[in-house]
C-alpha positions in Angstrom: -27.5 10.6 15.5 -28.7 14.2 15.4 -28.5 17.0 17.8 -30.5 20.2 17.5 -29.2 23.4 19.2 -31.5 26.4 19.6 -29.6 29.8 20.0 -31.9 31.4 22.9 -30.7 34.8 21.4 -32.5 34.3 18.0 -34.7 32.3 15.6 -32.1 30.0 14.0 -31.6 26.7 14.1 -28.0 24.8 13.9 -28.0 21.2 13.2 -24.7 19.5 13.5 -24.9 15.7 11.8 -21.9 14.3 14.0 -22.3 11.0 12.6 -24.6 9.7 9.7 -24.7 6.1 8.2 -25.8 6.0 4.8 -26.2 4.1 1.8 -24.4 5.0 -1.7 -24.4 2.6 -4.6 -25.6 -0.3 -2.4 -22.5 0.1 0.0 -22.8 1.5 3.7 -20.6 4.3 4.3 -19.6 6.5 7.1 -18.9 10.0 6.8 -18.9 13.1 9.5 -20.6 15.9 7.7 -21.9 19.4 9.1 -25.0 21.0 7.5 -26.1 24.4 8.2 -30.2 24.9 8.4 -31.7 28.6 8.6 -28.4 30.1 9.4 -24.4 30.2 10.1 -23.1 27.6 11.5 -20.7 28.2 14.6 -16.8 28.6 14.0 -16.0 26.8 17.5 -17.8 23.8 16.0 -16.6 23.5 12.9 -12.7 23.9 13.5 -13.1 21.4 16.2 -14.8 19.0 13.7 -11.8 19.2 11.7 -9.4 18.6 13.7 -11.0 15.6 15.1 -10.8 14.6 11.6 -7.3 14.9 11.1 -6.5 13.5 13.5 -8.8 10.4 12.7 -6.9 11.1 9.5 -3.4 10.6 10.9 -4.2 7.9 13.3 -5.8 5.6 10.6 -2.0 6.3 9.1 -0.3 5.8 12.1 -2.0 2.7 12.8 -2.4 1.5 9.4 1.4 1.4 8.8 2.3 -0.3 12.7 -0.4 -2.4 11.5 1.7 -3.6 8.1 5.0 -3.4 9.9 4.2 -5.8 12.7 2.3 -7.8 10.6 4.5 -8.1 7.8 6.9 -10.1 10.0 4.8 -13.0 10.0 3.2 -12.8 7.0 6.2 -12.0 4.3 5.6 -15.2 2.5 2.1 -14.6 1.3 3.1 -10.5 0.9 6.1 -11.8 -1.6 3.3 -14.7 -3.1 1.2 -11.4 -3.6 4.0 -9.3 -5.3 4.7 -12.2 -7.5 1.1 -13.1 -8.2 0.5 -10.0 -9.6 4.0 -9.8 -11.5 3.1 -13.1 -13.4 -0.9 -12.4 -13.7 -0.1 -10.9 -17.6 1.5 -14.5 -18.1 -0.7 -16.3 -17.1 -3.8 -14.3 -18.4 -1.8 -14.5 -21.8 -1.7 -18.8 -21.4 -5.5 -18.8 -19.9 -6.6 -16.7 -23.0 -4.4 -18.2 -26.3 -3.6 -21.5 -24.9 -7.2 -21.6 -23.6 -5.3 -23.8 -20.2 -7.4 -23.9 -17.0 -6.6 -21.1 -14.9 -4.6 -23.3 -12.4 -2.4 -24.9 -15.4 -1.8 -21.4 -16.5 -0.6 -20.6 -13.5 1.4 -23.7 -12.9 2.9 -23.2 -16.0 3.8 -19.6 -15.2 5.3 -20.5 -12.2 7.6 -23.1 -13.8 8.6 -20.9 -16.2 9.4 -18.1 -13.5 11.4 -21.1 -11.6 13.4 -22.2 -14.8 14.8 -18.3 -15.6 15.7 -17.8 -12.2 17.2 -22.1 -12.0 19.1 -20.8 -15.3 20.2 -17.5 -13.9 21.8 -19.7 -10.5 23.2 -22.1 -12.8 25.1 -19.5 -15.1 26.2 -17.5 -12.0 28.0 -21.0 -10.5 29.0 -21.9 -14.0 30.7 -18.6 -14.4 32.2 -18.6 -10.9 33.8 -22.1 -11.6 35.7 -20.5 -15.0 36.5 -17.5 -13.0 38.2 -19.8 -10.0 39.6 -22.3 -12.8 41.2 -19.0 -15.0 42.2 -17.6 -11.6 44.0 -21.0 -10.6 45.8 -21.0 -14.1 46.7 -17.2 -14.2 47.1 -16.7 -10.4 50.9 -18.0 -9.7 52.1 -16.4 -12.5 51.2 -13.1 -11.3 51.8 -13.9 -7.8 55.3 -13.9 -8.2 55.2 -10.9 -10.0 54.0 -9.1 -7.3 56.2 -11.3 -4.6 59.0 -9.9 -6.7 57.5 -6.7 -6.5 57.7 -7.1 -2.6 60.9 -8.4 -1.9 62.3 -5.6 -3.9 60.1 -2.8 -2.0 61.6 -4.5 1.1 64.7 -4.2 -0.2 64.7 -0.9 -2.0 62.6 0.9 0.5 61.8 -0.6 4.1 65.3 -1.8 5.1 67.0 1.3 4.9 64.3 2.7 6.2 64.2 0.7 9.2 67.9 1.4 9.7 67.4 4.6 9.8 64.3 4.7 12.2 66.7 2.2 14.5 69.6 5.0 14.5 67.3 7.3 15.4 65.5 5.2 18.2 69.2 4.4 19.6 69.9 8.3 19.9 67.0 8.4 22.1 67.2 8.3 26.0 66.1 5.2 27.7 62.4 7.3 28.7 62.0 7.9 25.1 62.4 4.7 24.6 60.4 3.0 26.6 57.8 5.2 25.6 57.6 4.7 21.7 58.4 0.8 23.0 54.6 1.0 25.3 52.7 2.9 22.2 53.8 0.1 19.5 52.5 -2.4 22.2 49.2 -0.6 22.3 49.1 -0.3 18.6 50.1 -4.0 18.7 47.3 -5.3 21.4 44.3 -3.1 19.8 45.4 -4.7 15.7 45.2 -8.0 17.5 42.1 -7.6 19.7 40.7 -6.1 16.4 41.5 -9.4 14.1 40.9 -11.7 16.8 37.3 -9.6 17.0 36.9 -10.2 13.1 37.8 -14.1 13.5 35.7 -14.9 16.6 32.3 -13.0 14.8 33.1 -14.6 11.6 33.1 -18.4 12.8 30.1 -17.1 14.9 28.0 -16.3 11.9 28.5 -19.7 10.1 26.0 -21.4 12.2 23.3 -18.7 11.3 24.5 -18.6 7.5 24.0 -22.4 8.0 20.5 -21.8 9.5 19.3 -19.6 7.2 19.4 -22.2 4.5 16.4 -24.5 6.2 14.8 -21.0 6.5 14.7 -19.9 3.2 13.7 -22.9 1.5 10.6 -23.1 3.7 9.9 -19.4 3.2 10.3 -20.3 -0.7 7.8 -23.1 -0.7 5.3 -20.5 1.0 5.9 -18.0 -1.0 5.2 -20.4 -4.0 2.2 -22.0 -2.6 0.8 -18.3 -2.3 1.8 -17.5 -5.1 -0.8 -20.2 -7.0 -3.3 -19.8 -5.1 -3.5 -16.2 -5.1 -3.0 -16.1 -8.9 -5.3 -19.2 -9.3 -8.4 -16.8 -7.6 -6.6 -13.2 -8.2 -10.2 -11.9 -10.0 -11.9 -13.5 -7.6 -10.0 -12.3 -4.7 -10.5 -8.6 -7.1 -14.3 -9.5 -7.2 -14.3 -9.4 -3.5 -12.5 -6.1 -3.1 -15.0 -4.5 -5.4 -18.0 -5.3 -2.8 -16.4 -4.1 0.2 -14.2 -1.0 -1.2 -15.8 2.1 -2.4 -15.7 3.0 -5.9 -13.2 5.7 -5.5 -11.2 3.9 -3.7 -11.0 0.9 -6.0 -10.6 3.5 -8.6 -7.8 4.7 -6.7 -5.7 1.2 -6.1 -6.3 0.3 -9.7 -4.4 3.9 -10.6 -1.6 3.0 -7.8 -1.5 -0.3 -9.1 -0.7 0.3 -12.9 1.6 2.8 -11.8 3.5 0.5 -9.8 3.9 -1.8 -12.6 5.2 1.0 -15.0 7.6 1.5 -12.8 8.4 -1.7 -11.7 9.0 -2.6 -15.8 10.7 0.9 -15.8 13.1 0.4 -13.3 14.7 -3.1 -15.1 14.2 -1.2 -18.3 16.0 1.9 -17.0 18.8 -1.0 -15.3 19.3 -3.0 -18.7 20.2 0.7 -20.1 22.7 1.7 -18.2 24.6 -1.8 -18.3 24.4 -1.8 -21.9 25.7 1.7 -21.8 28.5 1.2 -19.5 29.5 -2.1 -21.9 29.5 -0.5 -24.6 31.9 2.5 -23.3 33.9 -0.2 -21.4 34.2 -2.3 -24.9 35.7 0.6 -26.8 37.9 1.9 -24.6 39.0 -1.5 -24.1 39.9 -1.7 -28.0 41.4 2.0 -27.7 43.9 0.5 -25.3 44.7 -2.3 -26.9 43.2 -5.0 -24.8 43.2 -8.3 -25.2 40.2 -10.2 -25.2 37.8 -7.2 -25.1 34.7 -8.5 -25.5 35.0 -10.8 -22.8 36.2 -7.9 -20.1 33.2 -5.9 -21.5 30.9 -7.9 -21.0 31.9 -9.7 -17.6 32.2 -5.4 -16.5 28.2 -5.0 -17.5 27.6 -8.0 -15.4 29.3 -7.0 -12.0 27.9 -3.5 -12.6 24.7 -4.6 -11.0 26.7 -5.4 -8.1 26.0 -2.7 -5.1 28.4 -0.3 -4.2 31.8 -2.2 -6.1 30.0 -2.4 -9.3 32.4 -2.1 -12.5 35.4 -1.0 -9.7 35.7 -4.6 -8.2 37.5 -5.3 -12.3 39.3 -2.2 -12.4 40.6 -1.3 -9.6 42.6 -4.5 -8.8 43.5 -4.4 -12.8 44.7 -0.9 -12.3 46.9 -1.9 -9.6 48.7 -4.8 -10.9 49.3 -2.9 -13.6 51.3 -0.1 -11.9 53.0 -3.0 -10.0 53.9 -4.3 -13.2 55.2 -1.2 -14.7 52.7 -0.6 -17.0 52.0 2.9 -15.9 50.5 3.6 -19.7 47.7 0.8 -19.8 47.3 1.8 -15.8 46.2 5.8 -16.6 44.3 4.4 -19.8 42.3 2.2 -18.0 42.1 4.8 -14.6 40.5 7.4 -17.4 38.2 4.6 -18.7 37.0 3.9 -15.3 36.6 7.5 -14.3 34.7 8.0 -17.7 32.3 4.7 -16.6 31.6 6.4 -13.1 30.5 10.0 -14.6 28.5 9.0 -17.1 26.9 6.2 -14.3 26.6 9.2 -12.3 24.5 12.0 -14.7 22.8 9.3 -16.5 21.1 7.3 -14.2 18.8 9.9 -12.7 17.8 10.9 -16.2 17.0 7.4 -17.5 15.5 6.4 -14.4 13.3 9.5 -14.6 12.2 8.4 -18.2 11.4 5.2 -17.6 9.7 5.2 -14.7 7.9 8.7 -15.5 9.1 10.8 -12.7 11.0 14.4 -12.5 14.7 13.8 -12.7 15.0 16.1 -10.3 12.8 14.3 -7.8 14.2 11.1 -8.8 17.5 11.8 -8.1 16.1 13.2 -4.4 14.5 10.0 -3.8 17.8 8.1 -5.0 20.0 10.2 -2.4 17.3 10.2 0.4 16.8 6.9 -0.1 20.3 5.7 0.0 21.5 8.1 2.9 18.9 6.3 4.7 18.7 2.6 4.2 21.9 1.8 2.2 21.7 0.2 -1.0 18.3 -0.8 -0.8 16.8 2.8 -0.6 18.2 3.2 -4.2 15.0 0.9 -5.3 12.8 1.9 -2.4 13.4 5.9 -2.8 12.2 5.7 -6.2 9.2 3.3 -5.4 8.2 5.7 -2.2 8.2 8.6 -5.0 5.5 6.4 -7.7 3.6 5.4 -5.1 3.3 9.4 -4.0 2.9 10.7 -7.7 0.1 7.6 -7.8 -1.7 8.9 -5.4 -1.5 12.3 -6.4 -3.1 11.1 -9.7 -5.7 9.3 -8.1 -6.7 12.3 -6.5 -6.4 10.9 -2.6 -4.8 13.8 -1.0 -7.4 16.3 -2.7 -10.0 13.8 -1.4 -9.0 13.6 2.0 -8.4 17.2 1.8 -11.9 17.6 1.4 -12.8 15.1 4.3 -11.0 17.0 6.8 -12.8 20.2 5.8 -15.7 18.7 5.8 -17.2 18.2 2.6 -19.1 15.1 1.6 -16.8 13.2 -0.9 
């Protein structure tokens, strides 16, 4: 659609294309252009023209993203088939290709591959939990009455003569007084129980949706696996169809996102695998500094629960720590207090850096993303932060801010 404007006051001619379909390498395309015939074309027009396409800009965004969100909710079992199809497609390219298999027994194959690691990984985790608990039931009543020992002692030692003393004092007080300290440690009393009895009532309230989620998740498993082939099983032909109704650019553009993604992703369990080796390693000889028995073992179980959010290697120590200073041993206690505060700092400065290296990114920004990202959504924004960050440098690389850049001024990209 083209509009020709005459300006009464001269010769010239502005022609304003506000919309032109056209067809680039057999693909029909929509752009809003301005061209400029015998002369300058007005200001007014062409600021207005930009700002209608930034806002276009922002709104395919906006909408794009509400669009995923809401969408998302229903459709999370093909999203995490997708995620997984393309996780495994190096797998099952590498069975297609050398064991020249069919592409859907490559990908069966892949898949029962995928199921057996993370079968085996369930299986050692229960396995491991069942020595822990039969250790625990072995070890447990001998320290237990250590530390009832410990108690009755206290109470002895500490809280009775206290408690005489706080009684003398309460009997020197006038019956007001009294009555008053007597109303406040009923308070105290009522809001401890209301508290526990809080506790107890949304506990035994959750079980039936712990027990619901079970039904839930193995149907959104068998989904997600069922995706999962049949995505793989046509992933280039599912590519093939992109390609015919994506732009070059911007196919050039997801491919770059794409790789980088997977750089990272490979990064990231790289970067993971690094610091738990590193933190078993310190663990294992400061462990044999000390004097430890069975240090290996403690090493290696500390490398394992450092993976854990938030306790990490502090769910071993600091329990150990404190037994220990209940049970006199105030040298092993500060040993092993300085080990753990060694583990923590080095956690601390070396995880931005390796996670930097791995996944290619400033340690600088990388250590914003891992703050921003955790202040935000908790433990999970210390994978997200870092993912949010790729995907930004990846489209930096692939040159889509520079190109929509250009689209909002106005040039043909």
């Amino acid at each position: 659609m083209k509009k020709a404007i005459k300006n009464c006051g001269s010769n010239e001619y502005h022609m304003w294309e506000i919309m032109q379909f056209f067809h680039k390498n057999d693909k029909l395309q929509l752009s809003i252009v301005e061209t400029n015939y015998l002369g300058g074309l007005d200001l007014n027009s062409v600021y207005i023209a930009r700002i209608l396409r930034f806002l276009l800009v922002i709104g395919v965004i906006i909408g794009g993203a509400l669009a995923f969100y809401f969408l998302s909710k229903v459709t999370y079992p093909f999203l995490i088939g997708l995620i997984l199809a393309f996780l495994i497609n190096p797998l099952v390219n590498f069975f297609e290709k050398k064991s020249r298999m069919p592409r859907p027994l490559a990908v069966f194959a892949a898949l029962i591959i995928l199921f057996a690691v993370f079968a085996g990984l369930v299986t050692l985790l229960i396995a491991e939990i069942v020595s822990g608990a039969n250790y625990l039931a072995s070890v447990v009543p001998k320290h237990l009455d250590t530390l009832i020992a410990f108690i009755e002692d206290t109470i002895a030692a500490q809280i009775i003569p206290l408690y005489n003393e706080i009684a003398g004092a309460f009997n020197k007080l006038d019956a007001g007084q009294q009555g008053t300290i007597v109303a406040n440690i009923q308070n105290v009393g009522k809001q401890i129980g209301g508290t526990i009895g809080s506790f107890i009532k949304n506990f035994f309230g959750s079980i039936p949706t712990i027990i619901a989620w079970f039904p839930n998740a193995a149907t959104i498993t068998i989904f997600s696996m069922l995706a999962t082939f049949f995505i793989s099983k046509d992933w280039y032909r599912f590519s093939a169809f992109g390609g015919k109704i994506l732009p070059n650019r911007a196919i050039a553009s997801t491919r770059t996102v794409f790789a980088d993604l997977k750089k990272a992703l490979f990064g990231f369990f790289k970067a993971q695998l690094t610091l738990i080796s590193i933190t078993t390693v310190i663990i294992l000889v400061g462990l044999l500094v000390l004097r430890v028995d069975y240090a290996v073992t403690i090493a290696l179980v500390c490398g394992i629960v450092d993976i854990i959010p938030y306790l990490g290697t502090g769910s071993v120590f600091v329990p150990w720590i404190i037994y220990e200073v209940i049970g006199g041993n105030m040298g092993l206690a500060i040993g092993l207090g300085v080990l753990y505060i060694i583990v923590l700092v080095q956690r601390q400065i070396m995880e931005p850096k390796i996670l930097s290296s791995s996944i290619g990114l400033d340690p600088l920004a990388t250590l914003i993303a891992l703050f921003v990202g955790f202040k935000t959504i908790g433990f999970l924004g210390l994978i997200l932060g870092p993912v949010v960050l790729v995907v930004f440098s990846a489209l930096k690389r692939a040159n889509v801010f520079r190109d929509l850049w250009i689209y909002i001024k106005g040039s043909e990209i």
